[in-house]
N, CA, C and O atoms as a printed pandas DataFrame, in Angstrom:
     atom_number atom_name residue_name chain_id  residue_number  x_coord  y_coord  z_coord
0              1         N          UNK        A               1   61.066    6.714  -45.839
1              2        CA          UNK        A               1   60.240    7.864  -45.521
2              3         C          UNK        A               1   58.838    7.612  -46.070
3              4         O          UNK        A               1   58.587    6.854  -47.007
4              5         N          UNK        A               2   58.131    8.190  -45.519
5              6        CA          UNK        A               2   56.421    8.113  -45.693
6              7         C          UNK        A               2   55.589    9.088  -45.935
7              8         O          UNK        A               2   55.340    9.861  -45.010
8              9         N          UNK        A               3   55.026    9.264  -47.103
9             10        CA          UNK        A               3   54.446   10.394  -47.303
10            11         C          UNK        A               3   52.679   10.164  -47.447
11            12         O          UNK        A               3   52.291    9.334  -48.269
12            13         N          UNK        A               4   51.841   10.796  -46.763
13            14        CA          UNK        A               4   50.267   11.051  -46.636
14            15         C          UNK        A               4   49.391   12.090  -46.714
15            16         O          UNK        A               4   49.317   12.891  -45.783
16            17         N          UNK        A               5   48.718   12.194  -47.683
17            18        CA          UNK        A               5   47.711   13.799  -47.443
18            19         C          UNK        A               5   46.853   13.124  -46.764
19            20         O          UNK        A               5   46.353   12.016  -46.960
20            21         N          UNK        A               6   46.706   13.991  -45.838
21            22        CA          UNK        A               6   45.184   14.479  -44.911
22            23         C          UNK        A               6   44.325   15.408  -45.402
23            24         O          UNK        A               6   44.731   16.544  -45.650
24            25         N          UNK        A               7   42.700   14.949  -45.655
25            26        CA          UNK        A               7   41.793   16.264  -45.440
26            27         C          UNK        A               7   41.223   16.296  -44.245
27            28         O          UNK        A               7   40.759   15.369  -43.581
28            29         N          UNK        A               8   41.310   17.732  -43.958
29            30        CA          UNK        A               8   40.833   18.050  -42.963
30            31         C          UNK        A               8   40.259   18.911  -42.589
31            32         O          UNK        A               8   40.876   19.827  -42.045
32            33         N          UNK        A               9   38.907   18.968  -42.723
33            34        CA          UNK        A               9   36.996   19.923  -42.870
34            35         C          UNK        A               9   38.288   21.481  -41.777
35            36         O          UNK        A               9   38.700   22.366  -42.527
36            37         N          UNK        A              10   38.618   21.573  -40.633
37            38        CA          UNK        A              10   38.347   22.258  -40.320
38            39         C          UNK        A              10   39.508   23.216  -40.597
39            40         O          UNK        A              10   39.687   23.921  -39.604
40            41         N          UNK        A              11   40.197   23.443  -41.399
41            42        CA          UNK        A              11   40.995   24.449  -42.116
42            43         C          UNK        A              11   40.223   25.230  -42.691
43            44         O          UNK        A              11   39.657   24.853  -43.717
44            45         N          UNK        A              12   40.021   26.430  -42.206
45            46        CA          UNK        A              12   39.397   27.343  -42.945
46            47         C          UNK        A              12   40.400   28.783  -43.546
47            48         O          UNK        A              12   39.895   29.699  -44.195
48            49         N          UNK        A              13   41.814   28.722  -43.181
49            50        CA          UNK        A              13   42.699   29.939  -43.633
50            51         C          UNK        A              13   43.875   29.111  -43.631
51            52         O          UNK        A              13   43.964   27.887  -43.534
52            53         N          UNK        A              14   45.358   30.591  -43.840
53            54        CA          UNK        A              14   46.517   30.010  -43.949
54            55         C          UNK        A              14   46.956   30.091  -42.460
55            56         O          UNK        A              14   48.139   29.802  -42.282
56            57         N          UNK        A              15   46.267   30.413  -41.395
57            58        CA          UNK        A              15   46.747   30.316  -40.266
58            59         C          UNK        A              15   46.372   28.714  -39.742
59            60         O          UNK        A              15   47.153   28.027  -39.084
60            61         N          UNK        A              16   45.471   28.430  -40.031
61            62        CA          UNK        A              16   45.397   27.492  -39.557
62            63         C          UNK        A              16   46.164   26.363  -40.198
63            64         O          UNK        A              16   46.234   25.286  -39.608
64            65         N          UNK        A              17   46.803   26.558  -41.491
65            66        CA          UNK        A              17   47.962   25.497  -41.812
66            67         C          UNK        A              17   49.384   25.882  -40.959
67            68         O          UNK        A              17   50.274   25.078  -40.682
68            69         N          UNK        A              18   49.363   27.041  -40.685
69            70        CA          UNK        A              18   50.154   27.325  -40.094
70            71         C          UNK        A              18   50.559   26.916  -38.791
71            72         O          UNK        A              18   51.708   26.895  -38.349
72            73         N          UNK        A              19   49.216   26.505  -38.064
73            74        CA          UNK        A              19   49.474   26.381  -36.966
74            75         C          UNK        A              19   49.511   24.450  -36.840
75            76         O          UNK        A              19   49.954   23.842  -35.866
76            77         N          UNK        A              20   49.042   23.939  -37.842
77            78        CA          UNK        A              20   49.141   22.825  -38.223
78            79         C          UNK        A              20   50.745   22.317  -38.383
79            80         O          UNK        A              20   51.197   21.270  -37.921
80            81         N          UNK        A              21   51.300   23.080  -38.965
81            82        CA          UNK        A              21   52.885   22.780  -39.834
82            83         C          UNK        A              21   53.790   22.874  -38.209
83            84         O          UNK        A              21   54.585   22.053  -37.753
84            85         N          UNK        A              22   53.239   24.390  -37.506
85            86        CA          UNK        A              22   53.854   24.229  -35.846
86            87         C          UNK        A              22   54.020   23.105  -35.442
87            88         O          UNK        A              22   55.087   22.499  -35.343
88            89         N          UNK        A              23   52.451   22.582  -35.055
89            90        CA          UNK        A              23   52.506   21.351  -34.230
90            91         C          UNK        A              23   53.098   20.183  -34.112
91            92         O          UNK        A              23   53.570   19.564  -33.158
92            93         N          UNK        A              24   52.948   19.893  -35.746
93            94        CA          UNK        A              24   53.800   18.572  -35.987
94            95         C          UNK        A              24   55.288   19.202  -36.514
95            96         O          UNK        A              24   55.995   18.449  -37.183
96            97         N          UNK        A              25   55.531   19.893  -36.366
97            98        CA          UNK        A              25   57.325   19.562  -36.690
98            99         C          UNK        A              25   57.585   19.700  -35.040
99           100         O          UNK        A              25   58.782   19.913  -34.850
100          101         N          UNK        A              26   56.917   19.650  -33.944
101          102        CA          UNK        A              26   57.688   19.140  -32.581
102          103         C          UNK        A              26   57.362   17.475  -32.439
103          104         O          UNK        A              26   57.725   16.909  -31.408
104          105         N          UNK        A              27   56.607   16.644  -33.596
105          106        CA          UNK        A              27   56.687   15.367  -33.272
106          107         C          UNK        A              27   57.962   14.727  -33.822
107          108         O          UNK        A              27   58.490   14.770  -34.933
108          109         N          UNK        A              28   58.113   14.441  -33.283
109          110        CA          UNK        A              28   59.960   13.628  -33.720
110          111         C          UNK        A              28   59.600   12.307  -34.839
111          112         O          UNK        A              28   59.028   11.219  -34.769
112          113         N          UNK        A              29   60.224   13.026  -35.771
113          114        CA          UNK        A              29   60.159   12.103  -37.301
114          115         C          UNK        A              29   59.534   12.721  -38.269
115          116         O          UNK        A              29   59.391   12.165  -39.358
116          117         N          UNK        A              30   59.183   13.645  -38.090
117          118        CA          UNK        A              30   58.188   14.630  -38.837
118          119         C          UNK        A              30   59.028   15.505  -40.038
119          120         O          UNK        A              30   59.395   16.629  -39.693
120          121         N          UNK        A              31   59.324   15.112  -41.280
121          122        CA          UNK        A              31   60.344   15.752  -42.116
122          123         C          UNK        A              31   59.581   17.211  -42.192
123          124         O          UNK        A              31   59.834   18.255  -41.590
124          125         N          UNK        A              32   58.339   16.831  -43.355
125          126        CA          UNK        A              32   58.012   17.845  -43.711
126          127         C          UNK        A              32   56.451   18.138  -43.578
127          128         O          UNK        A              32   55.619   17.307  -43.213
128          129         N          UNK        A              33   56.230   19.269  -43.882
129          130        CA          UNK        A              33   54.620   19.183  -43.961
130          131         C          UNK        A              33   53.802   20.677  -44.793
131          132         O          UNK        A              33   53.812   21.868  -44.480
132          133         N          UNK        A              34   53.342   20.156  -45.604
133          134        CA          UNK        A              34   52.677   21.424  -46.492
134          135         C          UNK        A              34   50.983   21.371  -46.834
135          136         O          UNK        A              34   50.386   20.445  -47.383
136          137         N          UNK        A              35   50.522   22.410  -46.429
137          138        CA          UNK        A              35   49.443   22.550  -46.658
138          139         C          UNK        A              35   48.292   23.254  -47.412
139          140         O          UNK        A              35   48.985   23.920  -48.181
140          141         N          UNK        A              36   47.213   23.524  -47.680
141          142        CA          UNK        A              36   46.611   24.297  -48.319
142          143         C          UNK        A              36   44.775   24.552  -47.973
143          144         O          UNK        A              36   43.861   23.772  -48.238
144          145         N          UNK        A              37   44.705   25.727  -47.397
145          146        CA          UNK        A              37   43.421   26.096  -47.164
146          147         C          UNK        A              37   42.419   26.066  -48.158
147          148         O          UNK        A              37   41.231   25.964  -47.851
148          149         N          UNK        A              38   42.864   26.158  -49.497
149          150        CA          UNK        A              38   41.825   26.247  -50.477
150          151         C          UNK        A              38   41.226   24.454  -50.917
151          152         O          UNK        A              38   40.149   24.109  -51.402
152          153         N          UNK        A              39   42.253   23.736  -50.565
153          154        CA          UNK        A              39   42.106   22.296  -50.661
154          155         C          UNK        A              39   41.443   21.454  -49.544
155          156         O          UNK        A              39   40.755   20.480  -49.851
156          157         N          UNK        A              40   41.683   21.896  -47.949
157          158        CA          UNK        A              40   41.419   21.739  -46.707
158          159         C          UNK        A              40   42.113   20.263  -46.698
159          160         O          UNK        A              40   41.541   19.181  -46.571
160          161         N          UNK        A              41   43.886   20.588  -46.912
161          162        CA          UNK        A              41   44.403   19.516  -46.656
162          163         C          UNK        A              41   45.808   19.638  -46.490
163          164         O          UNK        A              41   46.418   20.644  -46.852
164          165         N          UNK        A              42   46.467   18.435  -45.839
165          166        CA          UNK        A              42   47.655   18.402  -45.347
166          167         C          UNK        A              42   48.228   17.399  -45.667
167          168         O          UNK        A              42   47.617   16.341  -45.516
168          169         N          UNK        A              43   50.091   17.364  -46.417
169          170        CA          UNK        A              43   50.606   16.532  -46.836
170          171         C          UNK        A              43   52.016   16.113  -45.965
171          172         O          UNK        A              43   53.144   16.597  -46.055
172          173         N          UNK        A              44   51.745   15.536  -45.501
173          174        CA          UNK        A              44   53.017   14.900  -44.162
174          175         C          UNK        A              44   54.250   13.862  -44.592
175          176         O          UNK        A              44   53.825   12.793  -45.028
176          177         N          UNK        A              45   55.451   13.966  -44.554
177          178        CA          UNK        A              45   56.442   13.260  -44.429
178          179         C          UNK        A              45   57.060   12.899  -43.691
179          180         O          UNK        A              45   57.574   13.800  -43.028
180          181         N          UNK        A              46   57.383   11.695  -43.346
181          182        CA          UNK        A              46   57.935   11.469  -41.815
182          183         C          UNK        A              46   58.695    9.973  -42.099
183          184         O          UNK        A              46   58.875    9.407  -43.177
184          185         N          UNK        A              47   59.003    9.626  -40.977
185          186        CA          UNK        A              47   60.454    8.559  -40.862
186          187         C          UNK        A              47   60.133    8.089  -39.533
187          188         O          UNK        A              47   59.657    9.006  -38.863
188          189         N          UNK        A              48   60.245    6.688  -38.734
189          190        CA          UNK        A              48   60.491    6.701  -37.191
190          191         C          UNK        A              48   61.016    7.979  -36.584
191          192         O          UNK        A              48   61.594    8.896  -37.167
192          193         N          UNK        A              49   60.695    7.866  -35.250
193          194        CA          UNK        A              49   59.353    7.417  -34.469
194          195         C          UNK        A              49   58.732    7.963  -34.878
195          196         O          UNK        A              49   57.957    7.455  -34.067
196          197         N          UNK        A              50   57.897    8.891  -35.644
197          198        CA          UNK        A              50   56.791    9.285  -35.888
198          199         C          UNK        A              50   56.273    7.933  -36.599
199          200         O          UNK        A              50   56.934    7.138  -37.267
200          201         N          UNK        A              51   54.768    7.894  -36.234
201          202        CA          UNK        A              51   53.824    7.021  -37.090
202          203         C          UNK        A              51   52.495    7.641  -37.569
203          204         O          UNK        A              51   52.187    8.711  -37.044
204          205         N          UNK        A              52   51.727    7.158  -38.425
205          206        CA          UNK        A              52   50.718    7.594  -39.019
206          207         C          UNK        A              52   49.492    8.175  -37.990
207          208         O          UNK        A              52   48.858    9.230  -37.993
208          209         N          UNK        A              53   49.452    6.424  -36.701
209          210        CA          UNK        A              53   48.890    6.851  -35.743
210          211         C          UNK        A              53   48.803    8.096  -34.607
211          212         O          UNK        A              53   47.921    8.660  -33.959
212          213         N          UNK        A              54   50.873    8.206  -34.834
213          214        CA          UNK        A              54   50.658    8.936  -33.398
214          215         C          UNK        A              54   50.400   10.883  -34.308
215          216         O          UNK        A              54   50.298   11.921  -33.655
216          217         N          UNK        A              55   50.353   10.773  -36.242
217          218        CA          UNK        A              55   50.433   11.909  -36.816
218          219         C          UNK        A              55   48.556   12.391  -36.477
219          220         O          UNK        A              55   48.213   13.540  -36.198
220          221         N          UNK        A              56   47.881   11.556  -36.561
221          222        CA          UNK        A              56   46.171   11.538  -36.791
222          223         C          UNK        A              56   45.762   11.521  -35.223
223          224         O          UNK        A              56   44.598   11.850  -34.994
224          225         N          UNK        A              57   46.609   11.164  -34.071
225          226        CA          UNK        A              57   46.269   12.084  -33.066
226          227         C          UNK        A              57   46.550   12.695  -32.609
227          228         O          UNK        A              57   46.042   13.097  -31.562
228          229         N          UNK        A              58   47.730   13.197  -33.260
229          230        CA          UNK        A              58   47.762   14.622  -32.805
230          231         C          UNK        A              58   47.200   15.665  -33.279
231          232         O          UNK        A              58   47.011   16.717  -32.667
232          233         N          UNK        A              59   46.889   15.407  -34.466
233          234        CA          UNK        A              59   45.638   16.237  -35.126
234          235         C          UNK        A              59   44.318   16.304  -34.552
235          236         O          UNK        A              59   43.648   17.321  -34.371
236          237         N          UNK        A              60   44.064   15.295  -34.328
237          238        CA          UNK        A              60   42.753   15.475  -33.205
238          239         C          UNK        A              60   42.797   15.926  -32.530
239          240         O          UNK        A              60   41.772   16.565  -32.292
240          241         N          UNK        A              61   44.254   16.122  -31.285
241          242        CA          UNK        A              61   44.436   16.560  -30.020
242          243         C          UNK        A              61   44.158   18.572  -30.338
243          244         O          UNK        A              61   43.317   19.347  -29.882
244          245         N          UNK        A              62   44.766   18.676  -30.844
245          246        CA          UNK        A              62   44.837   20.260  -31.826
246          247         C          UNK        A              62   43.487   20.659  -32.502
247          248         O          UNK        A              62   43.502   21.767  -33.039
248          249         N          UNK        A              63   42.565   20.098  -32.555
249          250        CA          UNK        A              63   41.540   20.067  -33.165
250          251         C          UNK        A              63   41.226   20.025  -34.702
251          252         O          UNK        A              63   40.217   20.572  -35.146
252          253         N          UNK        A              64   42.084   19.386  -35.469
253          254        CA          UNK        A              64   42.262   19.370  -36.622
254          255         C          UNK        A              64   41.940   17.940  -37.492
255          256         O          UNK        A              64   42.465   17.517  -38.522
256          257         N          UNK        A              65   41.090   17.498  -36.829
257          258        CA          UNK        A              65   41.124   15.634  -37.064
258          259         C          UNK        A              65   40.925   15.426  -38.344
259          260         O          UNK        A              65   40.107   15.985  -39.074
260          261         N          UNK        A              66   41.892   14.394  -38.669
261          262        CA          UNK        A              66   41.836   14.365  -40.621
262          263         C          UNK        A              66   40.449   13.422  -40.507
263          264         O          UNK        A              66   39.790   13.063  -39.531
264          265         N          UNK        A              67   40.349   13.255  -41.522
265          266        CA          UNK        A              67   39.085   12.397  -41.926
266          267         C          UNK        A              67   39.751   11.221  -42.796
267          268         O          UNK        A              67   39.045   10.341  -43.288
């Protein structure tokens, strides 16, 4: 298993981790994911098939692109 924080500028509340934590638990491999608006960041766990790549575009796709 693989674990990564993301920051990511455009979190500005808890909805928007919220809607973050949505997205990726429909990518397949995606254990876990916790976040925090006051930090503007996201901490991802995952396993095959999910990969780092396909986690950072889907964040982009959502408008959430880590940096």
């Amino acid at each position: 298993m693989e674990k990564q924080t993301f920051s990511i500028p455009n979190i500005s509340c808890g909805h928007c981790v919220m809607t973050i934590k949505h997205e990726l638990s429909e990518l397949e491999g995606v254990k876990a994911t916790e976040g925090s608006p006051e930090n503007k960041s996201i901490a991802v766990e995952w396993e095959a098939p999910a990969t780092l790549e396909a986690i950072r575009a889907l964040l982009k796709e959502i408008n959430y692109p880590a940096e």
